[in-house]
C-alpha positions in Angstrom: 308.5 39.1 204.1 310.5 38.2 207.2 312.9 36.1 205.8 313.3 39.4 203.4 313.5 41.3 206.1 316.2 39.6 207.6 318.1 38.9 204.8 318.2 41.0 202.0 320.6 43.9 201.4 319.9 47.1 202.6 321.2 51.1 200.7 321.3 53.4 203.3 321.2 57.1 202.3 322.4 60.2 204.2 323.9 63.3 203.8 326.8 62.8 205.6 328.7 59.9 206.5 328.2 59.9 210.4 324.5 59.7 209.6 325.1 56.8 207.5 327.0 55.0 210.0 324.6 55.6 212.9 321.6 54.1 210.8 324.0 51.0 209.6 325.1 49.9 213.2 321.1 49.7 213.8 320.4 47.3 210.8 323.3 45.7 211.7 321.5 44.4 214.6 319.1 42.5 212.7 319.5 42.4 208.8 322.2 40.0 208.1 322.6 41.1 204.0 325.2 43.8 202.9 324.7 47.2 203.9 326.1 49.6 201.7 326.2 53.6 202.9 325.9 56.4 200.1 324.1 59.8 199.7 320.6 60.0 199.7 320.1 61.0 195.7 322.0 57.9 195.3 319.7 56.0 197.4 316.7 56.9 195.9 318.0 56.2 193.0 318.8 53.0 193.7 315.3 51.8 194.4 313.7 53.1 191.4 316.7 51.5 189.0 316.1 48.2 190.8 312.1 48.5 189.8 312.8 49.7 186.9 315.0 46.7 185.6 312.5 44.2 186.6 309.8 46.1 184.6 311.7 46.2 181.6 312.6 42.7 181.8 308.8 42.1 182.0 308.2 43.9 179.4 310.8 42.5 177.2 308.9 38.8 178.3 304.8 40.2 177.8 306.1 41.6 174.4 307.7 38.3 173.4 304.3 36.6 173.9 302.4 39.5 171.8 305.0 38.4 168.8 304.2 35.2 169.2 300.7 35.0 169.3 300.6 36.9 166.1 301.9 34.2 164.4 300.8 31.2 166.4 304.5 30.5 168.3 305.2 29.1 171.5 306.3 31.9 173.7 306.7 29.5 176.4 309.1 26.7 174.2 311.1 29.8 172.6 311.9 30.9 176.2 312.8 28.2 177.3 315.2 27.6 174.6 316.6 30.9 175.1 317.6 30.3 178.8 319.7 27.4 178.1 322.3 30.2 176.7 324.5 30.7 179.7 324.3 34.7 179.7 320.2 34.7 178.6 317.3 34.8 181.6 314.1 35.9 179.7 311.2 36.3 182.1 308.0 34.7 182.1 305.4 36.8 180.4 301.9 37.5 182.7 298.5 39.2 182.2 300.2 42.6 184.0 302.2 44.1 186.4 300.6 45.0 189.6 302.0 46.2 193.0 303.0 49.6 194.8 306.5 49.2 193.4 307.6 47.7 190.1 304.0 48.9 187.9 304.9 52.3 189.7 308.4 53.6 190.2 309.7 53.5 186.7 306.8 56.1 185.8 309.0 58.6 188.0 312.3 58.1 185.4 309.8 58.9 182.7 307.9 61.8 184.2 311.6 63.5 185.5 313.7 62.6 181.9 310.6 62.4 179.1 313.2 62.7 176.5 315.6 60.2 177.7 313.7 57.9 179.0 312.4 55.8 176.2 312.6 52.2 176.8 311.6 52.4 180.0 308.2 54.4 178.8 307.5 51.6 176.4 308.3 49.0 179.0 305.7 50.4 180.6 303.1 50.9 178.5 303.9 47.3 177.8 302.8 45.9 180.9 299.8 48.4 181.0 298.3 46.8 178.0 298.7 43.3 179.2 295.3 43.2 180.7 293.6 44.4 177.7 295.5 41.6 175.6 294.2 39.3 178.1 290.9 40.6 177.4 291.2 40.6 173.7 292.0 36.5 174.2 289.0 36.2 175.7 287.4 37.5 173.1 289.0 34.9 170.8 288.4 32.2 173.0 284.7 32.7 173.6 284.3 33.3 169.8 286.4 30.2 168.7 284.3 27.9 171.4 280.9 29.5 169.9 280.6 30.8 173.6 278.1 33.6 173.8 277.2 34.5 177.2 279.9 36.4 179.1 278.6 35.5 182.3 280.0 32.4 181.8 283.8 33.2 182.0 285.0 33.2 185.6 288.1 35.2 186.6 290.6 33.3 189.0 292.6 35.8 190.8 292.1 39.2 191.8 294.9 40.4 194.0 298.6 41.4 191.8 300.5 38.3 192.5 300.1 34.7 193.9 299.4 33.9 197.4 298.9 37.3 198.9 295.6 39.6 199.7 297.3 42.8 198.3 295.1 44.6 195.0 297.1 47.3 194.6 297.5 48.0 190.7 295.5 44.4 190.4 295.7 43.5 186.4 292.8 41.6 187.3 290.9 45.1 188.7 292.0 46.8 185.5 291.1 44.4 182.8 287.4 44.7 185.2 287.7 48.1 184.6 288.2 47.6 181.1 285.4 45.3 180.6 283.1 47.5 182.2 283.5 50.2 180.0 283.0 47.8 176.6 280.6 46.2 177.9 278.8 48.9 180.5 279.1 46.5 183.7 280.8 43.8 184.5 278.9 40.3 184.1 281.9 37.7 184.5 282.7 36.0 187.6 285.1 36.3 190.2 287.5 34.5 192.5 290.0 35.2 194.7 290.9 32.7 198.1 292.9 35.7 199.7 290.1 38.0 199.2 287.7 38.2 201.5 285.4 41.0 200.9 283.5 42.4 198.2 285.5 44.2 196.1 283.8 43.8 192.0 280.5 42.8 190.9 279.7 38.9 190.9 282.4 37.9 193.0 282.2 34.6 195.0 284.1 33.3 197.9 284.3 29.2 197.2 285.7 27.3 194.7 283.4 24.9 193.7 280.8 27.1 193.3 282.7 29.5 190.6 283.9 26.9 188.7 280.3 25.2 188.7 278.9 28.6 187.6 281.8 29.3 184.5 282.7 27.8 181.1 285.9 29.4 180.5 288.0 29.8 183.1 290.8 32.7 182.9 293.5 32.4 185.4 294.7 35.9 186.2 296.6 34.4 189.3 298.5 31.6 190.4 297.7 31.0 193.8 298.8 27.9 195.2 295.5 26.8 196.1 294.6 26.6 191.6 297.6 25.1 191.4 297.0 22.1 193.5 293.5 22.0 192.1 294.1 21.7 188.6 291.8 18.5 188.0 288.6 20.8 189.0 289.2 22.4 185.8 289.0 19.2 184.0 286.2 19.6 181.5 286.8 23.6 181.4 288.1 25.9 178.9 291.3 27.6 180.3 293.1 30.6 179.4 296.5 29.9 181.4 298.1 33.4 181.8 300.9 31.5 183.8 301.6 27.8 181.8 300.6 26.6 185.1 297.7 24.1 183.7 299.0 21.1 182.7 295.7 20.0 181.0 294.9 19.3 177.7 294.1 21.4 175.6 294.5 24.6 177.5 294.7 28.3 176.0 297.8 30.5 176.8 298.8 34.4 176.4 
């Protein structure tokens, strides 16, 4: 955040140019990225294209991996494949979108230009329906691995992105949701490192003691901390949301 802070460029919006110039000078003294002046509807603008590109892209990603699973592909292999085109950068697909910014912002385009926007309001309901496609997996998992007992699936990661304690729009907290209202409460269990309070049903606060306590292990999040501890899953089932297990055998999107 600092290093972002410091460094990234900055729109500056104002109704007239003086304005503009008086706020530059200031993050002048400490942002060393580009700093471009223009008119506030311009500004604002800005900001919800910028979040609006990277949910699209997302979307383009999470729907690749929908195709794919439907026939039994390798999402992963295809895109990487694809990226060794020189003008091609697909995405990685994920279980959601989660944040205060890109899994909100687009919804303003939609709500201001219904009729226009179109791709946009499929991106988006896209990435909404990634945690219930998690979900669904689940589903198939447990049934392929004659697993009958809920309780014994353990969700890894609760915040909306690795190495952070932020839960806003979680995909974790909405597939919860989800599963609470299929199954009327919510009997899996939960782990997040970065989260220290109780925030859902069943959630625990170490390690070893929610993997000892689950079967199948679903990891919603990459934290650093799963990733250096991949050989705790050893013996697991895994449904990798993030091709971050290197184990055999494991379960993807």
């Amino acid at each position: 955040m600092v290093y972002e802070l410091i460094h990234n460029n900055r729109t500056i919006g104002a109704d007239d140019k003086e304005t503009g110039e008086k706020i530059k000078s200031y993050y002048a003294s400490f942002c060393q990225g580009e700093i471009v002046v223009t008119d506030i509807c311009t500004a604002e603008m800005t900001k919800v294209v910028e979040n609006t590109y990277r949910a699209v892209n997302i979307a383009f990603a999470n729907e690749l991996a929908k195709i794919c699973r439907h026939d039994d592909m390798d999402v992963y292999e295809i895109i990487r494949i694809c990226n060794m085109h020189p003008r091609v950068n697909i995405l990685q697909p994920g279980p959601g979108v989660g944040g205060h910014c890109i899994s909100v912002d687009p919804w303003f385009l939609v709500g201001d230009y219904p009729s226009l926007a179109k791709v946009i309001d499929e991106s988006m309901k896209t990435n909404d329906s990634m945690p219930d496609f998690v979900l669904n997996r689940i589903y198939e998992i447990m049934k392929e691995n004659h697993m009958t007992e809920i309780s014994r699936v353990g969700i890894y990661g609760l915040t909306y992105k690795e190495n952070v304690d932020d839960l806003r729009e979680s995909p974790t907290l909405q597939m919860l949701e989800s599963m609470e209202r299929h199954l009327c409460g919510n009997k899996v269990k939960v782990y997040d490192p970065f989260v220290m309070n109780d925030v859902v049903e069943n959630q625990y606060h170490d390690l070893g003691a929610f993997l000892q306590e689950a079967d199948l292990v679903v990891i919603m999040v990459k934290h650093d901390e799963i990733r250096e501890n991949m050989d705790m899953l050893r013996g697991k089932i895994v449904l990798d949301c993030h091709n971050v297990c290197r184990l055999d055998g494991v379960y993807h999107l």
